[in-house]
MMTF fields as JSON, N, C-alpha, C and O atoms, coordinates in Angstrom:
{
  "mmtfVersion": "1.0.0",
  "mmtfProducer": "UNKNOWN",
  "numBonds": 299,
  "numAtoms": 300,
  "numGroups": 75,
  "numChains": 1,
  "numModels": 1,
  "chainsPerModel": [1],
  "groupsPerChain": [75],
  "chainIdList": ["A"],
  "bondAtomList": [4, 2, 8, 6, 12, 10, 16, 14, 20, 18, 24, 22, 28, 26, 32, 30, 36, 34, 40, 38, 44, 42, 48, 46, 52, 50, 56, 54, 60, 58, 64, 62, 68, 66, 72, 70, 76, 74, 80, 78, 84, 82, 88, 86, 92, 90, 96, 94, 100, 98, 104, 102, 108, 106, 112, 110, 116, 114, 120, 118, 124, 122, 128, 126, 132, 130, 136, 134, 140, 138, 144, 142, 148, 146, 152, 150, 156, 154, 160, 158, 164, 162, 168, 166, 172, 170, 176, 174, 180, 178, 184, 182, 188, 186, 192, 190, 196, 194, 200, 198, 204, 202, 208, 206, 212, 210, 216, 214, 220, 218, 224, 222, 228, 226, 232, 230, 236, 234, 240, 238, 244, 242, 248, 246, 252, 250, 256, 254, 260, 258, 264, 262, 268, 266, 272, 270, 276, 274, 280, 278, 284, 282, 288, 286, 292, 290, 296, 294],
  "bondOrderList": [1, 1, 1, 1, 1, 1, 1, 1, 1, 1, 1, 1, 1, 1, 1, 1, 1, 1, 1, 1, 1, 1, 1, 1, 1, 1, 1, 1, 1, 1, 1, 1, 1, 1, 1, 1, 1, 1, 1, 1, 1, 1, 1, 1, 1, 1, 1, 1, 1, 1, 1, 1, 1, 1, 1, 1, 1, 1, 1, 1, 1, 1, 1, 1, 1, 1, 1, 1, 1, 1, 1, 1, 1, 1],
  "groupList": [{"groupName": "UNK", "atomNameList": ["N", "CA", "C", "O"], "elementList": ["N", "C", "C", "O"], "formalChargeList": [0, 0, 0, 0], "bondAtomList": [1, 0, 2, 1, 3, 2], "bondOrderList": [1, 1, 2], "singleLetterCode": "X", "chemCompType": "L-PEPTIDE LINKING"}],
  "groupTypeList": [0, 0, 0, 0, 0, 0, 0, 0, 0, 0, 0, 0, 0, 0, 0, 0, 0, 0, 0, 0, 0, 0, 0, 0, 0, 0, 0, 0, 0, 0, 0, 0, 0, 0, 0, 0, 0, 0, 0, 0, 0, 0, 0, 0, 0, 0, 0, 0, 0, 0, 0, 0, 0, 0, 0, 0, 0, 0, 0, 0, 0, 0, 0, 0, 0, 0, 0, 0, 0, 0, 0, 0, 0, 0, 0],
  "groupIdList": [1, 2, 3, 4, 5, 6, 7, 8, 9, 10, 11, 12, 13, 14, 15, 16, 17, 18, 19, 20, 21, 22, 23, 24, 25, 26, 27, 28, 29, 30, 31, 32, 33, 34, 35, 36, 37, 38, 39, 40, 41, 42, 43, 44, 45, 46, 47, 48, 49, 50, 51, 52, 53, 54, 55, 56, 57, 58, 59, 60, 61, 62, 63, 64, 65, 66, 67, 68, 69, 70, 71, 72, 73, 74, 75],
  "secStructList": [7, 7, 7, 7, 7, 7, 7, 7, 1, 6, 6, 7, 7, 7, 7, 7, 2, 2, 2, 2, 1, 7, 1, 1, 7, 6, 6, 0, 0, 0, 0, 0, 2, 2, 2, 1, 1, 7, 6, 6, 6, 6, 6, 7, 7, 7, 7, 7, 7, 7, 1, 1, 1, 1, 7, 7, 7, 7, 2, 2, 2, 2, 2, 2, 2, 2, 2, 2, 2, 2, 2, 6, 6, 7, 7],
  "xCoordList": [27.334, 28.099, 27.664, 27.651, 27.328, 26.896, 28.306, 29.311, 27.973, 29.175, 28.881, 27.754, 29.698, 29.399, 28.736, 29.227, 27.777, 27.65, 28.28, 27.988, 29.156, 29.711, 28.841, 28.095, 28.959, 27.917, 28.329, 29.34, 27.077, 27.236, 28.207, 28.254, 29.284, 30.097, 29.394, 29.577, 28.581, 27.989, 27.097, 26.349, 26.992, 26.312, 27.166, 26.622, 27.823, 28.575, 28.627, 28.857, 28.305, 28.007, 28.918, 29.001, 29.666, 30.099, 28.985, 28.11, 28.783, 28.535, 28.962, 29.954, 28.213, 28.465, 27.574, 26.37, 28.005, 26.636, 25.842, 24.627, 26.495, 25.602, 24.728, 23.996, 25.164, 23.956, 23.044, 22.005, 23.297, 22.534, 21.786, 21.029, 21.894, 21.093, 20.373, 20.877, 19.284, 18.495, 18.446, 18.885, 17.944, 18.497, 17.692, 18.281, 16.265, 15.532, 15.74, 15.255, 16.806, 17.109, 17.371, 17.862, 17.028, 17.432, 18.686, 18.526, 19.735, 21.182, 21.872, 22.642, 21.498, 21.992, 22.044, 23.042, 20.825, 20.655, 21.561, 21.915, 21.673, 22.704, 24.091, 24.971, 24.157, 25.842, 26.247, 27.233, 24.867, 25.551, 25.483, 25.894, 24.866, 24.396, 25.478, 25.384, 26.221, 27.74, 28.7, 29.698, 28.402, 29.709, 30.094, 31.249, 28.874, 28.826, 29.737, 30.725, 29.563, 30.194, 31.328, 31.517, 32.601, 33.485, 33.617, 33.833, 33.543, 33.599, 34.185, 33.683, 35.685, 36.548, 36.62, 37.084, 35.903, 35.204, 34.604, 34.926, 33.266, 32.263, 32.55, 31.815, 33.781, 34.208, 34.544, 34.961, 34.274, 35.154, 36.162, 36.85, 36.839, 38.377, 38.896, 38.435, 39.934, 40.341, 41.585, 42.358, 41.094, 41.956, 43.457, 43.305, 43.681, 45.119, 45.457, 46.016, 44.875, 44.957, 46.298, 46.885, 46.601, 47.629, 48.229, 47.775, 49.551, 50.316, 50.76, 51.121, 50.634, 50.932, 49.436, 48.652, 49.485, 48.409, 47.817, 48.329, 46.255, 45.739, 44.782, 43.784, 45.245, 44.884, 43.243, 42.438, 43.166, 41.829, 40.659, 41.083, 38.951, 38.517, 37.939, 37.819, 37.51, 37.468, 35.817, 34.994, 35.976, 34.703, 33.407, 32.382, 33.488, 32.799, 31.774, 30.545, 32.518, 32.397, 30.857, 29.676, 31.67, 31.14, 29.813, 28.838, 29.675, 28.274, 27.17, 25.956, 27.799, 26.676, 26.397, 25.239, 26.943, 25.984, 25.613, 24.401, 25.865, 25.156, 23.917, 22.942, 23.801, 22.469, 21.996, 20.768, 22.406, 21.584, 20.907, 19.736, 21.723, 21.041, 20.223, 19.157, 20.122, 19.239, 17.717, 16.834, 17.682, 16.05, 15.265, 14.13, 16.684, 16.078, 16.081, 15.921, 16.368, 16.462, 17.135, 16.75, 18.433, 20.143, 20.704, 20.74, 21.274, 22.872, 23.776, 24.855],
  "yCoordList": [67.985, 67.723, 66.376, 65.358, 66.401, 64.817, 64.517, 65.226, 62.462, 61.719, 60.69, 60.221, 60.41, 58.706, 57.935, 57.927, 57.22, 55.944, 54.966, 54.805, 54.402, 53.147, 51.728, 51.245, 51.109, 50.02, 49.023, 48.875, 48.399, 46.866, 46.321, 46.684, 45.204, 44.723, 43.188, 42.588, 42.768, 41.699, 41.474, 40.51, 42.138, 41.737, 41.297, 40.987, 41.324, 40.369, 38.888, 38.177, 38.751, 37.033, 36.434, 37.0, 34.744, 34.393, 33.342, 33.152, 32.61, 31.544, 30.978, 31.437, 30.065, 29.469, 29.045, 29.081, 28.617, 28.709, 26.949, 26.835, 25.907, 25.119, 25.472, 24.8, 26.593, 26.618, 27.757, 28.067, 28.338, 29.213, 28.558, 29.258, 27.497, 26.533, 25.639, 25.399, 25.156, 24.746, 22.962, 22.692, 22.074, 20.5, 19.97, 19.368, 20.4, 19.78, 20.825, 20.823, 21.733, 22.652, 21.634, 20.513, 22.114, 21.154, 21.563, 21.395, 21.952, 22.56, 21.105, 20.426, 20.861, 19.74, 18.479, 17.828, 18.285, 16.828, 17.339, 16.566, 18.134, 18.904, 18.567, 18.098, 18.878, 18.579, 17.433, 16.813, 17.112, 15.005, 14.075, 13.009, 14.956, 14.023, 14.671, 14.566, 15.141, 15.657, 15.262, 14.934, 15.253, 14.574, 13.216, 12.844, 12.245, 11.062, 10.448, 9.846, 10.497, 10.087, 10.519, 11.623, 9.827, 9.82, 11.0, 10.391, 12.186, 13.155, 12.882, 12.935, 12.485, 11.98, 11.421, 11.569, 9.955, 8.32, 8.964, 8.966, 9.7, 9.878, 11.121, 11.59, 11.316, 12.127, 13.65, 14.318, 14.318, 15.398, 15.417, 14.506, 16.743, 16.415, 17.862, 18.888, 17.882, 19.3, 19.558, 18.804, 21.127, 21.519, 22.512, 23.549, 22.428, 22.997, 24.312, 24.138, 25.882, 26.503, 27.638, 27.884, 28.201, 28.906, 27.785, 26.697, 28.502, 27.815, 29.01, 28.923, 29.819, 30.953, 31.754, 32.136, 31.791, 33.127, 31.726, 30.633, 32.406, 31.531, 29.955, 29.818, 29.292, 27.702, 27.814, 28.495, 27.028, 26.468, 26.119, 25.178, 26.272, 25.464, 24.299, 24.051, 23.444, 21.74, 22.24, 23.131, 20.768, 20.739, 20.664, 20.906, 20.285, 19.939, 21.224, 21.207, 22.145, 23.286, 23.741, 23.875, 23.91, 24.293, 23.426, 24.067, 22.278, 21.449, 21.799, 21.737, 22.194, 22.39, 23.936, 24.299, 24.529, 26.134, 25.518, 25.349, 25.188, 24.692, 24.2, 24.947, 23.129, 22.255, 23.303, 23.388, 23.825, 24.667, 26.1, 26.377, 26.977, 27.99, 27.26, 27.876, 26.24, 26.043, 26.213, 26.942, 25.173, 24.881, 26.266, 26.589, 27.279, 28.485, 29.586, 30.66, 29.293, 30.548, 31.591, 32.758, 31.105, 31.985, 31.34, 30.145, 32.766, 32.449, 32.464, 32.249],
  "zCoordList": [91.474, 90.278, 89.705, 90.397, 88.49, 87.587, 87.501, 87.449, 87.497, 87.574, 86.644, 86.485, 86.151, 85.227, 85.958, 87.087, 85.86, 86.019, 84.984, 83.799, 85.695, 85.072, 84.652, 85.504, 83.368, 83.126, 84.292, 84.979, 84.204, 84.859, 84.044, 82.869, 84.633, 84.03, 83.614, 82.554, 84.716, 83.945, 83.026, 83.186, 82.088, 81.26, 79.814, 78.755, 79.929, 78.789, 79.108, 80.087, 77.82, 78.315, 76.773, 75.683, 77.337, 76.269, 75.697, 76.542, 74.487, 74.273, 72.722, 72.154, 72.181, 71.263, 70.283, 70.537, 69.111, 68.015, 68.758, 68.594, 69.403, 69.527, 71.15, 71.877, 71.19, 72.276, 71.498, 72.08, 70.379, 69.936, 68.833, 68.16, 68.615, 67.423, 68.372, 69.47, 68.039, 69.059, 68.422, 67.304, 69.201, 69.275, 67.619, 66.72, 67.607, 66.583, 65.113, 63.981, 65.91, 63.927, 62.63, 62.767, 61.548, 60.66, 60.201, 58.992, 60.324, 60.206, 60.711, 60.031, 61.793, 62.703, 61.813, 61.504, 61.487, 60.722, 59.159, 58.269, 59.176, 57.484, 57.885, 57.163, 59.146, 59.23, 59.303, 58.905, 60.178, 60.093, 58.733, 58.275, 58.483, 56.631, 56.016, 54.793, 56.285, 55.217, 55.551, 54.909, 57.002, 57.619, 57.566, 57.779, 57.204, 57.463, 56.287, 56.709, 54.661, 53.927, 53.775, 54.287, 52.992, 52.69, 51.271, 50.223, 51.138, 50.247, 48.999, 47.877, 49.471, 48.237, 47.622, 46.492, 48.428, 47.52, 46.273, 45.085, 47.224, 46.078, 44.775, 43.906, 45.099, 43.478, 43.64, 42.693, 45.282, 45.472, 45.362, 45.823, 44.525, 44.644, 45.13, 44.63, 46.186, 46.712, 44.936, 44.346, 44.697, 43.703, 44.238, 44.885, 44.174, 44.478, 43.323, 42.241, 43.958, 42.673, 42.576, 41.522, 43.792, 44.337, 45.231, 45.588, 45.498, 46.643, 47.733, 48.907, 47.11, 48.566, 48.585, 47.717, 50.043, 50.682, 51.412, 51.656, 51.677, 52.375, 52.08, 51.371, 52.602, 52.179, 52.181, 52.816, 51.38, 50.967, 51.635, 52.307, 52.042, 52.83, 52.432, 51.232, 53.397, 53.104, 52.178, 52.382, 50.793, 50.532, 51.043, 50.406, 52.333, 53.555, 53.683, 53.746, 53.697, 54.397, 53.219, 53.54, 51.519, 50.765, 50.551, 50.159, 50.723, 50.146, 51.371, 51.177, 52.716, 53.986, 53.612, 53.821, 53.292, 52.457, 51.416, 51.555, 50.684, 49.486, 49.926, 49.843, 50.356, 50.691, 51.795, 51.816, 52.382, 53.436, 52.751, 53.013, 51.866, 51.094, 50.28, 50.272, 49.556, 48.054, 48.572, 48.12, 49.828, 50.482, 50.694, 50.343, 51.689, 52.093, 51.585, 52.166, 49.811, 48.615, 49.06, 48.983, 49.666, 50.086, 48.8, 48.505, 47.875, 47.07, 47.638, 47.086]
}
């Protein structure tokens, strides 16, 4: 009589995007160069457009796709 073989259970593995981005990526040097200045000084301003549902993300977020798609011709 055929029987299941059951999978190996180990092969699920967890990890994370900084072990999946490697040390000399240029993503890395993108995040620290966004992170470093003061956003708001230099004339970002968070807009406040709804007040219910879900909150807003930081400008932060938006200028590191920005500067990261333009170089690698991502909209």
């Amino acid at each position: 009589m055929n029987q299941i073989i059951p999978a190996d259970r180990s092969q699920i593995t967890f990890g994370s995007l900084e072990e999946a981005i490697s040390v000399d990526d240029p993503v890395r040097f993108l995040d620290a160069f966004v992170e470093k200045p003061d956003l708001f000084k230099l004339g970002f301003q968070m807009k406040i457009i709804q007040v219910e549902g879900r909150p807003s993300f930081h400008p932060t977020l938006f200028l590191k796709i920005y500067l990261y798609g333009y170089p690698n011709g991502i909209r």
